[in-house]
C-alpha positions as YAML, in Angstrom:
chain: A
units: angstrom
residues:
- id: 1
  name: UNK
  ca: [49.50, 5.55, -35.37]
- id: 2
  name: UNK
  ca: [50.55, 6.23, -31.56]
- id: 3
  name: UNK
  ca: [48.57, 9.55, -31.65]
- id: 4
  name: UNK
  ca: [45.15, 7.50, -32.97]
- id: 5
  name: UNK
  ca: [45.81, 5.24, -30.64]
- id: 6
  name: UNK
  ca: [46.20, 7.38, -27.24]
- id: 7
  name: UNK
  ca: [43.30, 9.25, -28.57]
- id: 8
  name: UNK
  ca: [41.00, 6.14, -28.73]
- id: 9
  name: UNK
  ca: [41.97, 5.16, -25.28]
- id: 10
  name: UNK
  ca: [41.23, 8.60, -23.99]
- id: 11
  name: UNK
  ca: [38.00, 8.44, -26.12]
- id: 12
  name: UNK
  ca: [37.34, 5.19, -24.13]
- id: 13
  name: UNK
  ca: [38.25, 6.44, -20.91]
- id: 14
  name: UNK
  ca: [35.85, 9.56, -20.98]
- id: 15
  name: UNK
  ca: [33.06, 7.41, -22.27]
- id: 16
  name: UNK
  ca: [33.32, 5.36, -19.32]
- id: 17
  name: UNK
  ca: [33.86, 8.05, -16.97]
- id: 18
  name: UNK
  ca: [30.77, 9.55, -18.48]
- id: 19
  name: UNK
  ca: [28.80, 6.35, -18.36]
- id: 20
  name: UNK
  ca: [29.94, 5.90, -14.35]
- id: 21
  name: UNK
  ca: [29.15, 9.66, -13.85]
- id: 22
  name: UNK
  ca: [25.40, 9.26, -15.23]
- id: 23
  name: UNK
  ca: [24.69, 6.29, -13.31]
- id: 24
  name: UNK
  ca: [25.85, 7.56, -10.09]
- id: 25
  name: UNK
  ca: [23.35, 10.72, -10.95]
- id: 26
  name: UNK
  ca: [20.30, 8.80, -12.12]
- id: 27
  name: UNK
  ca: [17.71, 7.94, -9.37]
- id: 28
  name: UNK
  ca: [17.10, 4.77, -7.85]
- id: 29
  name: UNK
  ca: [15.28, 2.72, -9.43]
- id: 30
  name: UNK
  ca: [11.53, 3.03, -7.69]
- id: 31
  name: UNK
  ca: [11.31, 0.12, -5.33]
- id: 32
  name: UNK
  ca: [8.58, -2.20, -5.07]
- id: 33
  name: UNK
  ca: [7.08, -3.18, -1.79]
- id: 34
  name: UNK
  ca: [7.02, -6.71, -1.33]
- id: 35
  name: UNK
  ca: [3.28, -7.84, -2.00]
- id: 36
  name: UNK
  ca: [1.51, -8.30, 1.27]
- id: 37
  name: UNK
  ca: [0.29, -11.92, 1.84]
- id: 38
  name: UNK
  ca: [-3.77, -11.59, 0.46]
- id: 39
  name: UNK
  ca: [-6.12, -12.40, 3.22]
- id: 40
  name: UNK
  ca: [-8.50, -15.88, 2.43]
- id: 41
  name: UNK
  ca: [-11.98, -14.85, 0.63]
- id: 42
  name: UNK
  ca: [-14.51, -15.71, -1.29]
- id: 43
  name: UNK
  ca: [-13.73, -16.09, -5.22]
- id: 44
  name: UNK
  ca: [-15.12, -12.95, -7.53]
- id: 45
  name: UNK
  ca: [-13.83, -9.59, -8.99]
- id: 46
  name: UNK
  ca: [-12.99, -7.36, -6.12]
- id: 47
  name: UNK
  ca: [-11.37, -3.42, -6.63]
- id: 48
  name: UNK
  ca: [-8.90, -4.51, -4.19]
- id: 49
  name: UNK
  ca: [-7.95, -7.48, -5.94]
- id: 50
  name: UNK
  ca: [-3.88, -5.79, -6.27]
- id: 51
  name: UNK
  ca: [-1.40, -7.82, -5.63]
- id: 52
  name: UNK
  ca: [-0.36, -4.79, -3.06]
- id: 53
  name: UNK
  ca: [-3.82, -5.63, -1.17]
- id: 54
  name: UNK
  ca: [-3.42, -4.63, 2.45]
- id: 55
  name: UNK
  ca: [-3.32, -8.09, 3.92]
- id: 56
  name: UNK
  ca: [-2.15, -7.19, 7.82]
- id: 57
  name: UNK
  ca: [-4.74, -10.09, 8.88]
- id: 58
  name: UNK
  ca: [-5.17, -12.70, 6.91]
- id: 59
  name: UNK
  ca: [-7.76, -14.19, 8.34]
- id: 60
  name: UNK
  ca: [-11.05, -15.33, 6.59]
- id: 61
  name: UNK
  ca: [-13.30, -12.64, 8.92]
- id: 62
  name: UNK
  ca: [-11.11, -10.57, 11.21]
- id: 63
  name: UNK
  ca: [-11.94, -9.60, 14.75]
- id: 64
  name: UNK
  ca: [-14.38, -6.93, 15.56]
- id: 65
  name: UNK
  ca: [-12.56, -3.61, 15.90]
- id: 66
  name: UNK
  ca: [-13.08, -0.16, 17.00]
- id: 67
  name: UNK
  ca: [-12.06, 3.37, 18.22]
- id: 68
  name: UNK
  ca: [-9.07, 2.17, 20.71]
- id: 69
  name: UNK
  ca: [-7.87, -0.87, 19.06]
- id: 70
  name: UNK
  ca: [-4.74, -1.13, 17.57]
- id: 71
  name: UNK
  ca: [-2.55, -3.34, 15.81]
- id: 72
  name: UNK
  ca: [-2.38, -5.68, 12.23]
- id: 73
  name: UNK
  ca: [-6.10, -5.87, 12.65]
- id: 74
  name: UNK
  ca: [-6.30, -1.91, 12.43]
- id: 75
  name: UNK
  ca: [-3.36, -1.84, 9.90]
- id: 76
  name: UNK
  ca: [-5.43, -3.85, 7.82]
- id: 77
  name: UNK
  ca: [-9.32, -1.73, 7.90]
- id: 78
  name: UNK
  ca: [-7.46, 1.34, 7.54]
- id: 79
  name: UNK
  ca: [-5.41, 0.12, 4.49]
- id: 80
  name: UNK
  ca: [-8.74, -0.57, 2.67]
- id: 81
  name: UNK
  ca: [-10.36, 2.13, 4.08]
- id: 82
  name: UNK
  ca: [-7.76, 4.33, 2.04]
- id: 83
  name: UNK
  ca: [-8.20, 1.57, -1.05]
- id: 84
  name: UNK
  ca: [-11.48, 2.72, -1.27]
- id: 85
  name: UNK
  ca: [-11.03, 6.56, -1.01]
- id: 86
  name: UNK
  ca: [-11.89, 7.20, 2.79]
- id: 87
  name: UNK
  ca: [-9.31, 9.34, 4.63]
- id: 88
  name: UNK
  ca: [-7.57, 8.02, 7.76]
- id: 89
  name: UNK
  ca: [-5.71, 10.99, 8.77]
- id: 90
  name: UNK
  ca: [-2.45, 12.45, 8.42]
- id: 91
  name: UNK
  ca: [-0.33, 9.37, 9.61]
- id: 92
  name: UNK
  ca: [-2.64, 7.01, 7.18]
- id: 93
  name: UNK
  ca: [-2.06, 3.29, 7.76]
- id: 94
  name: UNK
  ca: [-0.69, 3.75, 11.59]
- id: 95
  name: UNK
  ca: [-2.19, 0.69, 13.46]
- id: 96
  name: UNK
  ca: [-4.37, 3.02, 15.74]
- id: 97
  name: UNK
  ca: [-8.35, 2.63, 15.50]
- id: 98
  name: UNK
  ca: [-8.62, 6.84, 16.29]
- id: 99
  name: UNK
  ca: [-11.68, 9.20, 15.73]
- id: 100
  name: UNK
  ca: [-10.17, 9.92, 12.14]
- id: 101
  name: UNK
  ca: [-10.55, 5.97, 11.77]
- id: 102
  name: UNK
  ca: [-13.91, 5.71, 13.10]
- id: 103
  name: UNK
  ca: [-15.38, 8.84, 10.68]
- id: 104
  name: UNK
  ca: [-13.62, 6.61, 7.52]
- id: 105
  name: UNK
  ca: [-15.43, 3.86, 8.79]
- id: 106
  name: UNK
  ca: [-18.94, 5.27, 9.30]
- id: 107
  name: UNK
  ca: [-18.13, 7.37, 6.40]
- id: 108
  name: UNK
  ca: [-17.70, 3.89, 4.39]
- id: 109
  name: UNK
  ca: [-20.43, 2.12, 6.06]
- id: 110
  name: UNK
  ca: [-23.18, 4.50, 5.02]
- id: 111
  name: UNK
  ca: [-21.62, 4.55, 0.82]
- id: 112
  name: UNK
  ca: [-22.24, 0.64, 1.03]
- id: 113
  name: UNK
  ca: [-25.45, 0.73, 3.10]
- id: 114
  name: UNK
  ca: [-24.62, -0.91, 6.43]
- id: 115
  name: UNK
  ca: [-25.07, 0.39, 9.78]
- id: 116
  name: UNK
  ca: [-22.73, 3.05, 10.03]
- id: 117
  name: UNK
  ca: [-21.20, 2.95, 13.75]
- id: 118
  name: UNK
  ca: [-17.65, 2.70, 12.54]
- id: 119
  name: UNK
  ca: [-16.98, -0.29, 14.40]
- id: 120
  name: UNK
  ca: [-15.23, -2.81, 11.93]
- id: 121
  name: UNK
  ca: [-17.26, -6.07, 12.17]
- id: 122
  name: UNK
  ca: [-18.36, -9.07, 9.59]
- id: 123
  name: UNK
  ca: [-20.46, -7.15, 7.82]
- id: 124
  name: UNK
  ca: [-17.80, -4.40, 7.59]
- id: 125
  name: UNK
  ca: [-14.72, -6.87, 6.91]
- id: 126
  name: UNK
  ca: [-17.03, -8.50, 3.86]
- id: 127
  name: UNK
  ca: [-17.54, -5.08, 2.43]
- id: 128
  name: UNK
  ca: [-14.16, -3.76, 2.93]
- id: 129
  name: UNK
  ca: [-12.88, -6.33, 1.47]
- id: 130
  name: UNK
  ca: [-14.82, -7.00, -1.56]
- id: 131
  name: UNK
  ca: [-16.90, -4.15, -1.99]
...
């Protein structure tokens, strides 16, 4: 009986000891960001309708920005600019309107038919925003 008995609280122990040993190994568990507050707009479908949707600004129509601005306002056309498959640069989402911002832009302007300048006005924000 004694012999059963140390052997099921060594059993016990190990599995334990195993248990601990594979939790401290796993991974953490993937964290996710906490959702971004999403900016005011118009109801309708959008393809950045994710509750991860950029939101820097949340206001209804943004300020015009361009190549030297820099800020939430930029944080914000350069997170959709990437939503919608336009490169940034290497730093992506970095708050700085740069040439590498301003080729996304135009590059996004012409796909959707506006003026492409690459300087982020109305027209841009509505199209940015929903398409």
């Amino acid at each position: 009986m004694q012999i059963t008995r140390g052997l099921t609280t060594s059993v016990a122990a190990l599995v334990l000891a195993a248990a601990a040993a594979v939790a401290a190994a796993a991974p953490a568990p993937a964290r996710t960001p906490p959702a971004a507050t999403a900016p005011v707009r118009a109801a309708g479908a959008s393809a950045v309708d994710d509750p991860a949707f950029c939101g820097f600004d949340n206001r209804l129509t943004p300020p015009t920005i361009r190549e030297g601005a820099a800020g939430d306002t930029v944080r914000e056309a350069q997170c959709l600019l990437q939503l919608w498959g336009f490169y940034v640069g290497p730093r992506g989402v970095d708050g700085a309107f740069g040439p590498l911002t301003t080729s996304a832009a135009k590059s996004f302007q012409t796909s959707r038919g506006l003026a492409a300048d690459g300087i982020i006005g109305p027209n841009t924000w509505t199209r940015l925003r929903n398409g």
